[in-house]
C-alpha positions in Angstrom: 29.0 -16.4 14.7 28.0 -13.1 13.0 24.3 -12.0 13.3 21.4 -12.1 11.0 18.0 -10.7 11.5 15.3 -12.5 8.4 12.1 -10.8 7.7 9.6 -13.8 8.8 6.0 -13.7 7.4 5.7 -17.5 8.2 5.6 -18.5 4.4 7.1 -21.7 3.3 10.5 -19.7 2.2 11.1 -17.7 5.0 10.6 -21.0 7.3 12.8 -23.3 5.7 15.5 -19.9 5.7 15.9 -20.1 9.6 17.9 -23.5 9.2 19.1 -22.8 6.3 20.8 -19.6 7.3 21.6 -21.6 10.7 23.7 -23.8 8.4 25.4 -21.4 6.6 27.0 -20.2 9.9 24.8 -17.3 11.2 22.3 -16.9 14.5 19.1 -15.3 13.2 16.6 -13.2 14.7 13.2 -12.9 13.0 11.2 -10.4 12.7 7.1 -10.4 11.9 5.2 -7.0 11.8 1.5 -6.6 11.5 0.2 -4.2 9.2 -2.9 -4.8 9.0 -3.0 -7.9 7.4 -4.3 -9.5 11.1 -1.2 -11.9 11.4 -0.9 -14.5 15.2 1.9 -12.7 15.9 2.6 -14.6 18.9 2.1 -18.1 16.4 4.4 -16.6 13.9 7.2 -16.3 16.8 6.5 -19.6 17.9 6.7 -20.9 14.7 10.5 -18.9 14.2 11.5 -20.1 17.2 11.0 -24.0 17.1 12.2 -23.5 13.2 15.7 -22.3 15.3 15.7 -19.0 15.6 17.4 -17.6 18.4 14.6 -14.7 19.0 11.8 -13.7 17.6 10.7 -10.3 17.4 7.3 -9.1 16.7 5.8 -5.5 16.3 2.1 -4.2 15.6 3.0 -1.6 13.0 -0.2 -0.6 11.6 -0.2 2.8 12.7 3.1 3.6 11.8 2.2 2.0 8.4 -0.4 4.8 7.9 1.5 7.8 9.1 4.2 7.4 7.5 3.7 5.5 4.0 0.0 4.9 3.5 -1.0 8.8 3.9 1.8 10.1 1.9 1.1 7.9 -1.0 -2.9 8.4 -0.9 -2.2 12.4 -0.5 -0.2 12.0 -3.6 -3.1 9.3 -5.3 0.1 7.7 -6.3 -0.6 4.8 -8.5 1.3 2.8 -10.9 -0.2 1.7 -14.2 -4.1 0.7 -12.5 -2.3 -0.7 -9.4 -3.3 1.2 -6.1 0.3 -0.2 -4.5 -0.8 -2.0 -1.4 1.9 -5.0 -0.7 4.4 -2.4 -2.6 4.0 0.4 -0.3 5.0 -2.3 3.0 8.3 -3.4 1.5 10.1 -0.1 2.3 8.7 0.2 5.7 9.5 -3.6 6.6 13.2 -2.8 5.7 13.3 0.1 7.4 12.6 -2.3 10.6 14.9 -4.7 9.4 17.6 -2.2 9.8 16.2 -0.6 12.6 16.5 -4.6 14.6 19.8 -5.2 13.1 21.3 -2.2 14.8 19.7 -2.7 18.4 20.8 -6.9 17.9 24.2 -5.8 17.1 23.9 -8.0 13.7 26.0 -7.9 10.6 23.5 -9.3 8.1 19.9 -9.1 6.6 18.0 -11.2 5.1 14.9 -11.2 2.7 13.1 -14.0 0.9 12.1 -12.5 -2.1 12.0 -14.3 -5.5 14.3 -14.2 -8.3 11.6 -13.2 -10.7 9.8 -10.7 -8.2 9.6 -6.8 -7.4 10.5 -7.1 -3.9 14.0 -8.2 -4.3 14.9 -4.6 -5.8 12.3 -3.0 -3.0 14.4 -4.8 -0.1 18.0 -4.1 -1.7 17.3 -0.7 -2.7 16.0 -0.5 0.9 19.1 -1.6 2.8 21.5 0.1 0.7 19.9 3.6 1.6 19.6 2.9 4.9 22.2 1.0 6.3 25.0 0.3 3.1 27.3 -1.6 6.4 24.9 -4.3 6.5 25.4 -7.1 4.7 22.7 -8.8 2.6 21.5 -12.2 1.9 18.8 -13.7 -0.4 18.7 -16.8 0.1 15.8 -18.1 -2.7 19.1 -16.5 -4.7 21.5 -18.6 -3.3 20.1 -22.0 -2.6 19.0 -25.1 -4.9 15.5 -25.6 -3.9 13.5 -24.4 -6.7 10.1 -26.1 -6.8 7.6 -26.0 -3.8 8.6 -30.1 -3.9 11.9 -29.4 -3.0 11.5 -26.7 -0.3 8.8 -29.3 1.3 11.2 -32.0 1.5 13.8 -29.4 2.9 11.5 -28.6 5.6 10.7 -32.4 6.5 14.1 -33.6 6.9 14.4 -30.6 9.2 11.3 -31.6 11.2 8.8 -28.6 10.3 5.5 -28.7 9.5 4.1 -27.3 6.2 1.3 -27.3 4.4 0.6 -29.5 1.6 1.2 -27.2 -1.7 0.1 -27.2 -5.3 -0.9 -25.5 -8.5 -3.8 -24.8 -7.2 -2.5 -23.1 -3.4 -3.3 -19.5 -2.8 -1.0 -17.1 -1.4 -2.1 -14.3 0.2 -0.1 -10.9 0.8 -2.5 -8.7 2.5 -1.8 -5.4 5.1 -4.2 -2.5 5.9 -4.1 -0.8 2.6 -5.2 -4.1 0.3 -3.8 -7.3 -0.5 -2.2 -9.5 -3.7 -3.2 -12.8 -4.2 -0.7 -15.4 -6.1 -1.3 -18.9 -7.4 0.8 -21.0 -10.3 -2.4 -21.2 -11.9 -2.9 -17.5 -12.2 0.1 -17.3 -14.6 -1.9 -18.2 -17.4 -3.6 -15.1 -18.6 -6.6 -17.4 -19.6 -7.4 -18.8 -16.8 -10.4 -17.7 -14.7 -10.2 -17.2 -11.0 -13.0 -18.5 -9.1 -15.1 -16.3 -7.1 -13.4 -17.9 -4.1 -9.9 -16.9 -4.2 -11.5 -12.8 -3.0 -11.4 -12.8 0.7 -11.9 -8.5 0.6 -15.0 -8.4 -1.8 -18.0 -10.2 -2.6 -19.4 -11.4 -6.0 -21.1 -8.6 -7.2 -23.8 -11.3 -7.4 -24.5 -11.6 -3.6 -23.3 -8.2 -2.9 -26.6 -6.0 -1.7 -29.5 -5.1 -3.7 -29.5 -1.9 -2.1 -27.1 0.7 -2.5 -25.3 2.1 0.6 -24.0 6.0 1.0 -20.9 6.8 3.5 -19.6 10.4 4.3 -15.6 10.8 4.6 -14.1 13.7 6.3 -10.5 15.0 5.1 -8.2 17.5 6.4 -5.1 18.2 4.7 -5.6 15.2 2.2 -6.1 12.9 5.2 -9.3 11.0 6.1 -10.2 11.6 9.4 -13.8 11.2 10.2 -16.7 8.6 9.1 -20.7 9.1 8.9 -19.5 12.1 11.3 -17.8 10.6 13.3 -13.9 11.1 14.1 -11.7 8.1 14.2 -7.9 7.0 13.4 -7.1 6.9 10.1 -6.2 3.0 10.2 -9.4 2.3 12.4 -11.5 4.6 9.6 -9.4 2.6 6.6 -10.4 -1.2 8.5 -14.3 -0.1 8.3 -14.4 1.2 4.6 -12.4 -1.7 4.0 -15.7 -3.8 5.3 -18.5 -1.7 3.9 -16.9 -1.6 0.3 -15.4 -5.0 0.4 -19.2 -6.2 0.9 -20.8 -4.0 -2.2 -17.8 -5.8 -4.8 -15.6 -2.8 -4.8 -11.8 -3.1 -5.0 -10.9 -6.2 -7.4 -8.5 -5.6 -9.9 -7.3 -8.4 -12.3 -4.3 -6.7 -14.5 -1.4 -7.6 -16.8 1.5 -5.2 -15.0 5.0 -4.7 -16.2 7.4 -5.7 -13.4 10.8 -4.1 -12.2 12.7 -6.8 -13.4 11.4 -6.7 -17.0 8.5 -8.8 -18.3 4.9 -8.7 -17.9 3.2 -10.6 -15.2 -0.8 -11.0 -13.9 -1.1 -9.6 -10.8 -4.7 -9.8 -8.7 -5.5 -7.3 -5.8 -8.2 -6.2 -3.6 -7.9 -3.2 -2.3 -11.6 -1.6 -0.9 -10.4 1.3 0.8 -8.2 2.4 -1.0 -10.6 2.7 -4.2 -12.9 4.7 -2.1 -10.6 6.9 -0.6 -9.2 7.4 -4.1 -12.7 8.2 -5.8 -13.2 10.7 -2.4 -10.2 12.4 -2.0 -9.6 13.6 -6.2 -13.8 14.5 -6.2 -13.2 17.3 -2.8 -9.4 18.5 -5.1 -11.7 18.9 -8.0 -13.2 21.3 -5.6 -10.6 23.1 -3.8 -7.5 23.1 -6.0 -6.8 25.3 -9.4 -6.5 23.9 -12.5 -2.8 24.4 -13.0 -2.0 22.8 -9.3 -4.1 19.7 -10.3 -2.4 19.3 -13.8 1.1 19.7 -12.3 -0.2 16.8 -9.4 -1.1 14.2 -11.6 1.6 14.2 -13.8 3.6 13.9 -10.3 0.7 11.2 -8.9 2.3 8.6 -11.6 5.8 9.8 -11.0 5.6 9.2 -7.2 4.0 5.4 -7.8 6.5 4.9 -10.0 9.1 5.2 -7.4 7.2 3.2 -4.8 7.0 0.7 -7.2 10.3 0.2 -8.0 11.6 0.4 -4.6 12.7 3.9 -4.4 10.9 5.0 -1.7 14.2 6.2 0.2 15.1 8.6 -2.1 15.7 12.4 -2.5 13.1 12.7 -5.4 10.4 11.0 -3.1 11.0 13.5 -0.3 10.8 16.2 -2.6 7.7 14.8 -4.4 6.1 14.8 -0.3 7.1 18.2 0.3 4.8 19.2 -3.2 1.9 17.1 -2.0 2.0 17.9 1.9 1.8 22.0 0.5 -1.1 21.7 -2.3 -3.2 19.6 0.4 -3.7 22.0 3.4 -6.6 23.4 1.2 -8.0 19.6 0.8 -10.1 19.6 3.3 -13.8 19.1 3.7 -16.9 16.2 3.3 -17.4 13.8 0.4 -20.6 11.4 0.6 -19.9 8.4 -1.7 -22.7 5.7 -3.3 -21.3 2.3 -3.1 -23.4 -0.6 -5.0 -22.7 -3.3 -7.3 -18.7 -2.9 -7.5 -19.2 0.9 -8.1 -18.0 4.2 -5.9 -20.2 7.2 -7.2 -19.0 10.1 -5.6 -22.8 11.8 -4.8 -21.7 15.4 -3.1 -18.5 17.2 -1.6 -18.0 20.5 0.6 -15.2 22.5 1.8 -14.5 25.8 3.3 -11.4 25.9 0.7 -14.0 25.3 -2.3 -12.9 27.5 -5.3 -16.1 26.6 -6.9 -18.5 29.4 -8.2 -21.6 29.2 -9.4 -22.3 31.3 -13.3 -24.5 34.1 -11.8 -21.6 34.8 -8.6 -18.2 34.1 -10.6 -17.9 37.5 -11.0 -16.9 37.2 -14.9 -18.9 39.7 -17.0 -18.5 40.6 -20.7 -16.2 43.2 -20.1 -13.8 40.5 -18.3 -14.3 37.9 -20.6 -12.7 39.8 -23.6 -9.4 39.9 -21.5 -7.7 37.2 -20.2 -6.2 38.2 -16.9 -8.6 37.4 -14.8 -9.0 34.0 -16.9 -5.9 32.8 -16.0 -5.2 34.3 -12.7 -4.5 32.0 -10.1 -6.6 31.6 -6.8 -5.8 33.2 -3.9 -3.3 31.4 -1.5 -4.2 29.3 1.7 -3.8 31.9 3.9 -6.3 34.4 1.9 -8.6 31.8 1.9 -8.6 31.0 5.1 -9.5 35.0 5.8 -12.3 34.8 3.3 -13.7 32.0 5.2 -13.5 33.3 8.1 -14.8 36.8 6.8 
């Protein structure tokens, strides 16, 4: 009986896909991963394993999340259209431990539950194919005839699983360390008006505080890696902003965005953090990179979400993007103090020992430089002179 190991986030789909797979011939393995999105693991593997599964694996990932796709992206800002790429940025590193299980399980096959109409299906695939083209793949929500919620539910019952009663009006959450999506039927009228209750990351900017509330991040190399002064993890530091600006409104967006597969759809996100962290980290490059290196970088900011977002993460153009960002950030380092209130990040001061900011009376630009343009267009001096000056 070959081997198949399903990526299991406990959803209605990827529960009914452990029998269903089971009677299409193969033993499946599950796997659940927390990223930040405060899963019961250990209730998610229970649940896998009384749907039939014949193990259940479970791993806390968060960390691994951060070091190896949350940093990169937010060192390169990367974006795509107003999206901060939250639920997009976990697809590659979920089928990377796809792959990762099928090889140590000795299994021939992989499985996703993404939808026909969705992004992740071409996240996953392109995924798989980069990493492990010997694996087979299979998509069940594109292979089976269950295509209303109805019909999954009665699926499920004849099969003896609980699920939850379902309807226009049922929210589906997607959330990790970085932010979260939220998906109903309802929302797929552009008209319609999501109550205040659907945000679980940010309050009403009507009961958010009166008073405004000022936080200082620490960065080295494009990283965050201190708080109010105070050092912490990066995921640990990303959980607390994630609180504070989540409280003062900060982080909704409601946007019309133009999928992978070809056709506008309205997406909803919350993403607190990460709209801080953005608003921080381009106020202290303002600051400590030159005007060419920041007008190359954000050309290459929307070129790198681009890839995220269409599942190219595994790609040579990706790695090459890093290798850009990982050089022009060793300079970003230093302090930004942010204002949070009412929805709104106001960056209030930044400082760095890389600062290439003068002030008129010390720039050293006189009237007999100004007629030329040499020094004008000069570039700065590189990292390692600026190091010596600051040290000097």
């Amino acid at each position: 009986m070959p081997k198949c190991v399903l990526a299991f986030s406990g959803s209605l789909e990827t529960l009914i896909a452990i029998p269903w797979l089971k009677e299409h011939g193969y033993d499946v393995v599950t796997l659940s991963v927390n990223l930040g999105g405060e899963p019961e693991l250990e209730e998610l593997g229970e649940r896998a394993l009384i749907a039939g599964a014949a193990a259940a694996r479970i791993e806390d990932l968060r960390d691994t999340f951060f070091s190896d796709f949350v940093g990169p992206q937010l060192r390169a800002l990367g974006h795509y259209e107003t999206y901060l790429l939250s639920t997009a940025l976990a697809r590659p590193l979920i089928a990377r431990e796809l792959v990762r299980v099928a090889l140590e399980e000795g299994a021939t096959h992989v499985a996703h539950c993404s939808s026909i109409q969705g992004n992740d299906q071409v996240r996953f695939q392109n995924a798989f194919g980069a990493l492990a083209p010997m694996l087979k793949i299979v998509s069940p929500q594109h292979e089976w005839d269950l295509r209303s919620d109805e019909q999954r539910i009665s699926f499920a019952r004849t099969r003896r699983l609980q699920v939850p009663t379902m309807s226009r009006t049922t929210l589906k959450y997607d959330k990790n360390l970085w932010g979260q999506s939220i998906k109903c039927q309802s929302f797929d009228d552009p008209s319609y008006t999501p109550a205040e209750e659907v945000y679980t990351l940010t309050k009403p900017l009507l009961k958010a505080p009166d008073v405004p509330q000022e936080m200082q991040i620490e960065f080295k190399g494009g990283h965050p890696v201190g708080l109010d002064g105070k050092r912490t993890s990066p995921a640990t530091l990303i959980e607390k902003l994630n609180q504070v600006a989540g409280s003062h409104g900060i982080g909704r967006a409601d946007l019309i965005e133009d999928r992978v597969v070809g056709f506008k759809s309205r997406e909803i996100y919350e993403a607190p953090a990460a709209t801080v962290l953005y608003a921080a980290k381009r106020a202290l490059e303002q600051m400590t990179l030159s005007r060419e290196s920041l007008q190359v970088r954000e050309g290459l900011a929307v070129a790198y979400g681009r890839l995220v977002y269409n599942g190219q993460w595994f790609c040579d153009l990706r790695e090459a993007l890093d290798a850009f960002f990982a050089r022009i950030n060793q300079s970003v380092s230093g302090s930004v103090s942010v204002r949070m209130y009412k929805g709104n990040t106001t960056v209030i001061s930044r400082s760095s020992d890389f600062s290439l900011y003068s002030t008129p009376d010390k720039s050293g630009i006189d009237h007999e430089t100004a007629r030329g343009l040499i020094k004008v267009m000069s570039l700065p001096l590189n990292l390692e002179a600026r190091r010596k000056k600051a040290e000097s």
